[in-house]
MARKEKOL-143574 format. One record per residue (C-alpha): residue number from 1; residue in three letters; y, z, x. Coordinates in steps of 0.5 Angstrom, whole numbers, plus 500, padded with zeros to 3 digits. Each point is the difference from the previous one (the first is absolute). Example, Ala and Ser with C-alpha at 12.3 -4.5 7.8 and 13.67 -1.06 7.14 Angstrom:
BEGIN
- i|aa|Y|Z|X
- 1|ALA|491|516|525 .
- 2|SER|507|498|502 .
END
This chain:
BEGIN
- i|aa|Y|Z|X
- 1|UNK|669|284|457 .
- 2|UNK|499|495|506 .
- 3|UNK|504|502|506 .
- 4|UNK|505|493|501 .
- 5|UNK|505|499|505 .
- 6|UNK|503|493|498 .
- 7|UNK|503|497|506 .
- 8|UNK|506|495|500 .
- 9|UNK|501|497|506 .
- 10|UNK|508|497|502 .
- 11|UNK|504|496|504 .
- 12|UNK|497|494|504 .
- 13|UNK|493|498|502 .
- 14|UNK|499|504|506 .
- 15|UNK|503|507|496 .
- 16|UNK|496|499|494 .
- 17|UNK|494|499|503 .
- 18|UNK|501|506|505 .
- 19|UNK|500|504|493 .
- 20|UNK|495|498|497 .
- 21|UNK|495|501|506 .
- 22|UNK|504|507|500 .
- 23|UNK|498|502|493 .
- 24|UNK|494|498|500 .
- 25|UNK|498|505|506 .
- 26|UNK|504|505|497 .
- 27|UNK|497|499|493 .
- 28|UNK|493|502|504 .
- 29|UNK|504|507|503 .
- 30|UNK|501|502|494 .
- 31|UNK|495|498|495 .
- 32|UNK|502|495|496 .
- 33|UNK|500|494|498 .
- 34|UNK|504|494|503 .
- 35|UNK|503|494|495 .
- 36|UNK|506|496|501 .
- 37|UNK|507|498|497 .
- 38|UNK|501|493|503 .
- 39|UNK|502|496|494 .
- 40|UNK|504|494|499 .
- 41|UNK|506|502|498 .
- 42|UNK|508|498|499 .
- 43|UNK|502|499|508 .
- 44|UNK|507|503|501 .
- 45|UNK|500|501|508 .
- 46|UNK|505|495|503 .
- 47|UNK|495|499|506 .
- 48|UNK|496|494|499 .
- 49|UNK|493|502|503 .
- 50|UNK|501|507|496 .
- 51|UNK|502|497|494 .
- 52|UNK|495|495|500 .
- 53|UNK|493|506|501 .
- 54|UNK|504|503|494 .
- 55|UNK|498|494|496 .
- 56|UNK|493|500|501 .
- 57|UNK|495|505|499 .
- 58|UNK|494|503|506 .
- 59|UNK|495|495|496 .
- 60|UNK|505|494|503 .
- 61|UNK|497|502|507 .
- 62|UNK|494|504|500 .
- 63|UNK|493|500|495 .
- 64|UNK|500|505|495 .
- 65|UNK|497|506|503 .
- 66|UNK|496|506|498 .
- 67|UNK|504|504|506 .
- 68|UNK|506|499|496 .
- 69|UNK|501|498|494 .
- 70|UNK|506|497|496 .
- 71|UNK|502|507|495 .
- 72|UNK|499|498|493 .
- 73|UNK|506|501|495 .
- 74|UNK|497|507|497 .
- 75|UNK|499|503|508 .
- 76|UNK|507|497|501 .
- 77|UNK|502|504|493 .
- 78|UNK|495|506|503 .
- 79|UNK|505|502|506 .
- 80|UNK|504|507|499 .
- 81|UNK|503|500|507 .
- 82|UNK|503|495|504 .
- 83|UNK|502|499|508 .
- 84|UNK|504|495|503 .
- 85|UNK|503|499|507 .
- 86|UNK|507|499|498 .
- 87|UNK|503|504|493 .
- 88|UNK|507|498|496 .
- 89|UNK|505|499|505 .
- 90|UNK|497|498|506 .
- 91|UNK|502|493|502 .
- 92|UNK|493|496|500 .
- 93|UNK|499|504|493 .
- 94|UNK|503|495|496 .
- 95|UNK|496|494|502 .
- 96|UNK|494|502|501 .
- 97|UNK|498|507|496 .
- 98|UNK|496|498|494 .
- 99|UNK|496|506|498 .
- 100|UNK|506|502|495 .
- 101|UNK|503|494|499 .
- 102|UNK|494|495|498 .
- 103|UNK|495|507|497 .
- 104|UNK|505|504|498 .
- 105|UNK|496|506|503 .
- 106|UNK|502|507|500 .
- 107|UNK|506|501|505 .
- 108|UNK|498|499|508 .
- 109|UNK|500|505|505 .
- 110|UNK|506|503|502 .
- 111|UNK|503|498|508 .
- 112|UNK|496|505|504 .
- 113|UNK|498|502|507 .
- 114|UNK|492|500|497 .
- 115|UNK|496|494|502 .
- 116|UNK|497|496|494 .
- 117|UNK|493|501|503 .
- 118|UNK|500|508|500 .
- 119|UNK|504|499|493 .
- 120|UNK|494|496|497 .
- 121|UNK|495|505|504 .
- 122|UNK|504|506|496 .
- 123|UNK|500|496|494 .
- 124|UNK|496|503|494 .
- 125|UNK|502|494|496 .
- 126|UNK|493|496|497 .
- 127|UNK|505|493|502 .
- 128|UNK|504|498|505 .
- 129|UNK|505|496|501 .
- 130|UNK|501|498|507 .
- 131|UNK|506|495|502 .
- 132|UNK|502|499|507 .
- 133|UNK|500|494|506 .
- 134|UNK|497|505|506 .
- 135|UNK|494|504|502 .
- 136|UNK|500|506|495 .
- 137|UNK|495|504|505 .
- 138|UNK|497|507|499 .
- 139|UNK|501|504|506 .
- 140|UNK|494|504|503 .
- 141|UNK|501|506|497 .
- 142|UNK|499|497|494 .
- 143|UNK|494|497|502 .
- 144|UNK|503|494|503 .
- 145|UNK|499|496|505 .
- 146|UNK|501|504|507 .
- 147|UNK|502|495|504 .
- 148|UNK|504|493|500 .
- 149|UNK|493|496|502 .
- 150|UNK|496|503|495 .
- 151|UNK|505|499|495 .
- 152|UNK|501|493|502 .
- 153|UNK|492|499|499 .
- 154|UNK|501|503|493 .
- 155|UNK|504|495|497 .
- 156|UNK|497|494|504 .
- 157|UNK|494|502|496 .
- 158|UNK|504|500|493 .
- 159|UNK|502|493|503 .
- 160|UNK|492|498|501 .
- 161|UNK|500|501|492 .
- 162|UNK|505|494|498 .
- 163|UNK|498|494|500 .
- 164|UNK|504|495|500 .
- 165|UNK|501|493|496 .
- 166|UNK|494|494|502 .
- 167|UNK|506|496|500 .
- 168|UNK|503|504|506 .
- 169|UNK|495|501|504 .
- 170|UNK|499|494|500 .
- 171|UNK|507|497|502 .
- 172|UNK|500|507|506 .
- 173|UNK|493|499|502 .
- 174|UNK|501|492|502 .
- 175|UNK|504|500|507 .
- 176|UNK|496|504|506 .
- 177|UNK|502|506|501 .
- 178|UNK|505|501|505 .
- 179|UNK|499|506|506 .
- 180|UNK|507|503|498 .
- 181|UNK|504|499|494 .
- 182|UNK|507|502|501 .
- 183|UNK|505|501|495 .
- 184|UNK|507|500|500 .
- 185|UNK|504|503|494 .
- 186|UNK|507|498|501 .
- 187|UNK|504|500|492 .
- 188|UNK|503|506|495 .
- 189|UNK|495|505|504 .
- 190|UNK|505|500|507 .
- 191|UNK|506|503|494 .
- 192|UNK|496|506|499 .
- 193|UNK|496|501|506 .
- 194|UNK|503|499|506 .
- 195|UNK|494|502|505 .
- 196|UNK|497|493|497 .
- 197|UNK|506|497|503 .
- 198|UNK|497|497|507 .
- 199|UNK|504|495|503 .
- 200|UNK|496|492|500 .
- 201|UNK|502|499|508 .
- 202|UNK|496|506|501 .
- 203|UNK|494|499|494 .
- 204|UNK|499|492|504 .
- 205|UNK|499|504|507 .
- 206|UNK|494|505|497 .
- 207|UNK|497|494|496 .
- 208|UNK|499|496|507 .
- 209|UNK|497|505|502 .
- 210|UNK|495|502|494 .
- 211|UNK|498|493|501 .
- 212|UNK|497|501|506 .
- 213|UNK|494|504|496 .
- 214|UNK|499|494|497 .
- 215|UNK|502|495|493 .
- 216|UNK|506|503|497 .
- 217|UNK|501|499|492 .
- 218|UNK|508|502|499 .
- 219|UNK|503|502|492 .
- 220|UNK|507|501|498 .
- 221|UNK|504|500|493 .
- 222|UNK|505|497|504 .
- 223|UNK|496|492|502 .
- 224|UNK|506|500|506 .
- 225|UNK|498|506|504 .
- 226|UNK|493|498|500 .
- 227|UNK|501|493|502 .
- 228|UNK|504|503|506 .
- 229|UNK|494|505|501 .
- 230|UNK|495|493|500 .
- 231|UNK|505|497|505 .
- 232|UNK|500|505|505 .
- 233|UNK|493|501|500 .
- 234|UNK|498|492|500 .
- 235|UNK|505|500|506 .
- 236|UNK|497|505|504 .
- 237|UNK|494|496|500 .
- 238|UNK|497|505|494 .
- 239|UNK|496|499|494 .
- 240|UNK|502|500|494 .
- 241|UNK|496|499|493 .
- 242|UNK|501|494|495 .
- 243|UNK|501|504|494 .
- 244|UNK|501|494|495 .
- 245|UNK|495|500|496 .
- 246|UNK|501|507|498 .
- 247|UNK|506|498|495 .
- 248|UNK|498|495|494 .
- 249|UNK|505|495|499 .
- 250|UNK|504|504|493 .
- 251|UNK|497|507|502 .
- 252|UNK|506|506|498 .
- 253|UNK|503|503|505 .
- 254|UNK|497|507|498 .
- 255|UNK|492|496|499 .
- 256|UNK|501|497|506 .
- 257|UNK|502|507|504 .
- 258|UNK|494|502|497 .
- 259|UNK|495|495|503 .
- 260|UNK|504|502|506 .
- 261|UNK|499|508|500 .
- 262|UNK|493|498|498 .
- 263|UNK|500|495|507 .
- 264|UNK|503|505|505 .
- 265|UNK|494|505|497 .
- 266|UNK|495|496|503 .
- 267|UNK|503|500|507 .
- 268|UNK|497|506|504 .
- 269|UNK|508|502|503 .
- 270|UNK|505|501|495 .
- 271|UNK|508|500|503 .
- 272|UNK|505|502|495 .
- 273|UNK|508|502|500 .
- 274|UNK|501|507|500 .
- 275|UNK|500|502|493 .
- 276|UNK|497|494|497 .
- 277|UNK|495|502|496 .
- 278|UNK|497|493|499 .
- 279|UNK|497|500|507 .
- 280|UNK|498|507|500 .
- 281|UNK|497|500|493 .
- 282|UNK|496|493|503 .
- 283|UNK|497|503|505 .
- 284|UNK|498|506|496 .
- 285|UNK|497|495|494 .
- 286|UNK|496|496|506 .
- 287|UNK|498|508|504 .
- 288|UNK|504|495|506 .
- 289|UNK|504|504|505 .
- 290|UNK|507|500|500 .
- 291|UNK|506|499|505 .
- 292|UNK|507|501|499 .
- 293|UNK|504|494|502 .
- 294|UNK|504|501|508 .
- 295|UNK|494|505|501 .
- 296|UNK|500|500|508 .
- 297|UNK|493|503|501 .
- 298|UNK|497|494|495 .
- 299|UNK|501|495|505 .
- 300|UNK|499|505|506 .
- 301|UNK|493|500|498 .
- 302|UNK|494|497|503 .
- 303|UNK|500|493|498 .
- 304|UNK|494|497|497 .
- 305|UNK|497|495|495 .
- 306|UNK|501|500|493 .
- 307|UNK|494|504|497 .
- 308|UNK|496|495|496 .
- 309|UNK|502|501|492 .
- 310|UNK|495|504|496 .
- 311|UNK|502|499|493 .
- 312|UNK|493|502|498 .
- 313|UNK|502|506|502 .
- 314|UNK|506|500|496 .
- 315|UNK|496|497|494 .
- 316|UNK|495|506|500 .
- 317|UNK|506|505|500 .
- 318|UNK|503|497|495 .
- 319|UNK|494|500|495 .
- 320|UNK|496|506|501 .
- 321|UNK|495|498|504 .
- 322|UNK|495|504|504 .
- 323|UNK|499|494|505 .
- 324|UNK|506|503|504 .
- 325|UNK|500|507|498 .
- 326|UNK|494|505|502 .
- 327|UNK|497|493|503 .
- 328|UNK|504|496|506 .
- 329|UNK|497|492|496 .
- 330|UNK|505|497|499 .
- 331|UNK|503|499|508 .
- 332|UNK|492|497|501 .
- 333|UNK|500|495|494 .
- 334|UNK|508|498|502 .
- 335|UNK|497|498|507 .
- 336|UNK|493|495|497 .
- 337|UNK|503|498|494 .
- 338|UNK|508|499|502 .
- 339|UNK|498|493|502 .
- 340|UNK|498|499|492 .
- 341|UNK|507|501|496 .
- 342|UNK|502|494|499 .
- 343|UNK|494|497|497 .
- 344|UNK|497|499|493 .
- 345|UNK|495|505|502 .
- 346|UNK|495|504|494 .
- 347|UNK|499|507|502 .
- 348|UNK|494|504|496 .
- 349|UNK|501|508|501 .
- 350|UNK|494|504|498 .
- 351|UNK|503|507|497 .
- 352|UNK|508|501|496 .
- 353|UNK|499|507|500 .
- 354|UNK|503|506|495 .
- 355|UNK|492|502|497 .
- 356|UNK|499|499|494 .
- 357|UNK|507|500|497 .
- 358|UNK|501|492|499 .
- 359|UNK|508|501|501 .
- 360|UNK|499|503|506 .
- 361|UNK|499|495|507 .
- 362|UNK|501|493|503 .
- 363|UNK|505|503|506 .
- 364|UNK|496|496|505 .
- 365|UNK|500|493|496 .
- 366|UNK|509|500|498 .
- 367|UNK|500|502|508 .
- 368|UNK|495|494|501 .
- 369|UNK|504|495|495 .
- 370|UNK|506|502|504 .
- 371|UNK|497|499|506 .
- 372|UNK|498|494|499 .
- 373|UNK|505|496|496 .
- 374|UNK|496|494|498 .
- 375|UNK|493|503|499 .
- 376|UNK|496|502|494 .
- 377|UNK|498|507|500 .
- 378|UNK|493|502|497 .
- 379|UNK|497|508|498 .
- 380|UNK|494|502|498 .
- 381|UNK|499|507|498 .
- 382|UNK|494|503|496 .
- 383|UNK|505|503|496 .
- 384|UNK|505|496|495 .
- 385|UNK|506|500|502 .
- 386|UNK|508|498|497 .
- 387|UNK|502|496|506 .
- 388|UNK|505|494|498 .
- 389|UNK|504|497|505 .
- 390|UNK|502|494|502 .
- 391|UNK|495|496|504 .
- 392|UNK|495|506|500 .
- 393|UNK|493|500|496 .
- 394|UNK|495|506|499 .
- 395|UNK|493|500|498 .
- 396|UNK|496|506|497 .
- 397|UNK|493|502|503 .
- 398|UNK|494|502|505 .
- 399|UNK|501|496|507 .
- 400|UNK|493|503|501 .
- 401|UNK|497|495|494 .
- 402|UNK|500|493|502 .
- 403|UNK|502|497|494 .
- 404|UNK|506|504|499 .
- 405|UNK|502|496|508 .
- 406|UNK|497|494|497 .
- 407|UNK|504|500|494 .
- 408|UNK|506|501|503 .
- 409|UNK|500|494|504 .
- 410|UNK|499|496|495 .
- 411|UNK|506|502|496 .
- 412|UNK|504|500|507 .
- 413|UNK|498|493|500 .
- 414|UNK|495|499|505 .
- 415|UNK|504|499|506 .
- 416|UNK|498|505|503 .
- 417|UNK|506|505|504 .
- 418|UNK|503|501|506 .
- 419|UNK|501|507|501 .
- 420|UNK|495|505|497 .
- 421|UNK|501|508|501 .
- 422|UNK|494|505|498 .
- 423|UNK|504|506|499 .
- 424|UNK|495|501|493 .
- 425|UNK|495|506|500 .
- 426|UNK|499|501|507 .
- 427|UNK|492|501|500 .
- 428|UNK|497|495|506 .
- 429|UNK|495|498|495 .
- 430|UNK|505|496|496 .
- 431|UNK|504|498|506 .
- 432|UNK|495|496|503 .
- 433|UNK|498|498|494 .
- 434|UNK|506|498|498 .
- 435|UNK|502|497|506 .
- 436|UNK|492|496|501 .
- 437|UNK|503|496|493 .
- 438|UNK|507|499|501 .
- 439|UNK|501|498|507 .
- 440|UNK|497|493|499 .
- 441|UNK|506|500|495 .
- 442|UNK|506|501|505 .
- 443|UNK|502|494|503 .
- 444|UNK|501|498|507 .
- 445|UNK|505|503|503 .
- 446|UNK|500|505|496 .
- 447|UNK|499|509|500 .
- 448|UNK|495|505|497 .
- 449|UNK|502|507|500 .
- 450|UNK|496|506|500 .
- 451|UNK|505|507|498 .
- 452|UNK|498|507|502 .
- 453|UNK|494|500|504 .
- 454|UNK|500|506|502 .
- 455|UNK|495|501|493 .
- 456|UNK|495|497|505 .
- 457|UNK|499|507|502 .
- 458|UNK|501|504|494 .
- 459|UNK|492|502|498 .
- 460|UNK|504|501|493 .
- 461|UNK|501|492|500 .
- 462|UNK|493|498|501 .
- 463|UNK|499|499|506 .
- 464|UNK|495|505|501 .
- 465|UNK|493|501|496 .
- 466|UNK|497|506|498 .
- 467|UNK|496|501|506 .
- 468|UNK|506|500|505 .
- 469|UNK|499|493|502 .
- 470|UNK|505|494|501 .
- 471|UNK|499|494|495 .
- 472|UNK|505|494|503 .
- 473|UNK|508|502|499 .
- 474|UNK|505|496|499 .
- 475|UNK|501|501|507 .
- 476|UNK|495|498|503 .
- 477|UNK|499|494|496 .
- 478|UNK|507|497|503 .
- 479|UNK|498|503|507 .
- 480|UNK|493|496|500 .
- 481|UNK|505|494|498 .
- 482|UNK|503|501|507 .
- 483|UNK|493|497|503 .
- 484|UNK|501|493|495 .
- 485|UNK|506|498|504 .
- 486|UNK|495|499|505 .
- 487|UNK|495|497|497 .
- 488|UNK|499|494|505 .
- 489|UNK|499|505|506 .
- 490|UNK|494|503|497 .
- 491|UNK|493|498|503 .
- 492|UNK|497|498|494 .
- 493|UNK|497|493|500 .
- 494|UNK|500|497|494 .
- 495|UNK|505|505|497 .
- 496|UNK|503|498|494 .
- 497|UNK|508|503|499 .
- 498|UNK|500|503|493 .
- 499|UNK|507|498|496 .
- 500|UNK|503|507|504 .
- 501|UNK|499|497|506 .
- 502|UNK|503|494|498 .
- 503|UNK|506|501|497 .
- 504|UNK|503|508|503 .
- 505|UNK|504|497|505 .
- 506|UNK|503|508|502 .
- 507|UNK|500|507|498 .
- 508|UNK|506|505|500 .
- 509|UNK|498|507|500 .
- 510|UNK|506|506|499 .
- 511|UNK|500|507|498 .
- 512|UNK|496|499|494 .
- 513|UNK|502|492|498 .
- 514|UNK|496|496|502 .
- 515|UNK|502|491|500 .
- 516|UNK|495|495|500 .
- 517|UNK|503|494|501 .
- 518|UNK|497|493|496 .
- 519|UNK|499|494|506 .
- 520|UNK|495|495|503 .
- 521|UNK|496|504|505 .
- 522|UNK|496|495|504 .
- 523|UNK|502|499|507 .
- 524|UNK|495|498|505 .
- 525|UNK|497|506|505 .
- 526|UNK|502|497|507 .
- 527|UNK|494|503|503 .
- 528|UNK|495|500|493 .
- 529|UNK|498|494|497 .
- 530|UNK|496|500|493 .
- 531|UNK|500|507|501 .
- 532|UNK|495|499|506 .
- 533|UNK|502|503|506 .
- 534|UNK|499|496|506 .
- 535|UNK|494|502|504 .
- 536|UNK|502|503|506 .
- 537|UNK|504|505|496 .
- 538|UNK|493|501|498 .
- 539|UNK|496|501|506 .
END
């Protein structure tokens, strides 16, 4: 039988998704399965925001995912061993232990000094129920993380496999992200941790000071302290963000706390009160870095400009792609192709990925449909593939044969495309094949991208024939183009520019990318007229 182990995650938002990350990275330690259990159910917890998660299921907030999915009625019947973080008599056992109550599975784990993790780890049970609202962590002699960092790493990568809701995205992704998100938890949390209990006089004076690094975006479950903390700031001559078009008129208080934790991952610096797991959680979903509220070496730092975001980045982490992990793509294209995400734009990749497996592929073209929020994204891959999603389209065949190209303009509309990324076979003899048919139906303004060039090198790649010589690389192709740009300075008389020359208006050159951006290339020597040199540059 299969392995499981069931996660059913607890208490509020934060909690909740610190456990599910947490079981999916211990799920991988111990080789099994992970699912999970959060399904609607009857709320009885007298915390409104808690009550509120209890009534909606993971699916409410996040898409389906193959990483973890819901467990079925039978997998839930499969369970034959139970831990949860609190047992009978404890305090918060009534209201949030669900596994006996709602299952009636076999009785929990007994209170014990035994962390759940190594629990789990010493569990030969094929299914597992795992309940609790924290990091179950597996130690490191247990084949667990060996350090703080690196196990900070581990959940922020189980977080990179939970996509969630369009809807949210959406709502979180239109403010700007601002240089720091400070969150500030007042409420029920300071009756049980009282190192979160920071006094406001003391949080208006720190938040000046983080303003100075730069726009300043301020949470709080209590609207009056964040307003105090806006107030300070405001007068001090600091800048702080509008964040009104976060909150959709009607949105639930435990929606709009999610768009919110969504908003704050997108923010390079995270601030957060101690023992807040909301904050925390937020930075480790974003891979942002954290600060503790009131942390006097934060503010003592060196100030400098807020970075520029990169939430391409974000995007690549998110879905899988390799154009952030074994390449460095993705801070390259955010720099060119930033100033298009607010347009309607067309992008055509060339190349899903997974192979010959249909259900394998198409990371790259859900971080591009993100990326751009209004754009039609299109793939072409010589093999078919189940990629179906939401302002995304793919096609089958050969880039190498022109009626493929041809048809797949035809059915795209004709309009041509703003954006065209050649991630497909690699050969230079389809590259510049490819590019010699599909830049004329780039638009102005527009960007045509070359991925892994270093196959320009590679005799395996056909770059080489059999006698050893060189034929024409891809490399060399676009290294010849760099001449065009100065068609009108060549002494040629009588030169006729070819439609290369015209219309490549730069050429960005990277390790192993290379952009060719569409534009009128037509400026006028000052020296060369009509590609004649005058004559005492000749004599």
């Amino acid at each position: 039988m299969e392995r499981m182990l069931i996660i059913s995650p607890q208490a509020g938002l934060g909690n909740r998704l610190r456990a599910i990350a947490a079981a999916m990275v211990l799920a991988r330690q111990t080789g099994r399965r992970c699912l999970h259990a959060w399904v609607p159910r009857e709320p009885n917890d007298p915390r409104p925001n808690v009550s509120a998660l209890q009534a909606i299921g993971f699916e409410a907030l996040f898409e389906p995912c193959a990483a973890l999915p819901a467990a079925t009625d039978a997998e839930m019947g499969a369970i034959t061993e139970c831990f949860s973080e609190w047992v009978p008599g404890d305090g918060w056992y009534g209201v949030q232990s669900a596994a006996q109550r709602q299952w009636q599975l076999l009785p929990q784990n007994e209170a014990c000094r035994m962390p759940l993790a190594e629990l789990v780890a010493k569990s030969d049970a094929p299914v597992i129920l795992l309940e609790t609202s924290i990091d179950e962590r597996l130690g490191a002699e247990l084949g667990g993380a060996p350090s703080d960092d690196a196990w900070n790493r581990l959940v922020s990568e189980a977080y990179a496999r939970l996509r969630p809701r369009p809807e949210f995205r959406a709502l979180a992704a239109c403010v700007p992200a601002a240089g720091v998100a400070m969150t500030v938890r007042r409420g029920d949390l300071l009756q049980y941790s009282p190192e979160s209990n920071q006094a406001m006089a003391s949080l208006r004076d720190w938040a000046v000071q983080v303003a100075r690094r730069g726009r300043v975006a301020v949470f709080s479950d209590e609207a009056a302290a964040a307003a105090e903390i806006e107030a300070a700031i405001a007068a001090a001559g600091g800048d702080g963000a509008e964040l009104g078009g976060l909150h959709r008129l009607g949105l639930p208080d435990h929606l709009r706390a999610f768009v919110d934790f969504l908003y704050i991952a997108r923010c390079p610096v995270i601030t957060g009160t101690p023992g807040s797991s909301f904050a925390f959680e937020a930075a480790r979903f974003g891979n942002r870095r954290y600060v503790n509220n009131l942390d006097a070496g934060f503010v003592e730092e060196p100030s400098a400009a807020a970075p520029d975001e990169d939430d391409l980045s974000r995007f690549a982490l998110l879905h899988g792609t390799d154009k952030n992990a074994g390449h460095s793509y993705t801070r390259h294209y955010h720099r060119h192709f930033a100033p298009l995400r607010g347009e309607a734009i067309r992008l055509l990749e060339i190349g899903i990925g997974g192979y010959a497996d249909p259900d394998a592929g198409g990371a790259s073209l859900r971080m591009w449909r993100d990326y751009f929020a209004s754009g039609e994204i299109f793939g072409l891959d010589y093999h078919a593939k189940n990629v179906r999603e939401e302002r995304v389209r793919v096609f089958q065949g050969s880039q190498a044969d022109p009626r493929v190209l041809a048809q797949l303009l035809d059915a795209t509309g004709g309009e041509g495309f703003d954006v065209v990324i050649d991630d497909g076979s690699h050969r230079s003899e389809h590259v510049t094949a490819t590019f010699m048919m599909l830049f004329q139906f780039v638009r102005a303004g527009g960007w045509y991208v070359i991925e892994d060039t270093q196959t320009a090198y590679w005799p395996s790649f056909g770059t080489q024939d059999t006698a050893g010589s060189r034929r024409l690389s891809m490399m060399e192709f676009f290294k010849n183009l760099a001449d065009g740009l100065n068609w009108r300075e060549i002494h040629a008389p009588g030169y006729q520019p070819t439609y290369l020359d015209l219309n490549v208006e730069s050429l960005h050159f990277y390790h192993n990318l290379v952009f060719v951006r569409k534009g009128r290339n037509d400026e006028e020597s000052n020296i060369v007229a009509a590609n004649r040199m005058p004559e005492w540059m000749t004599k």
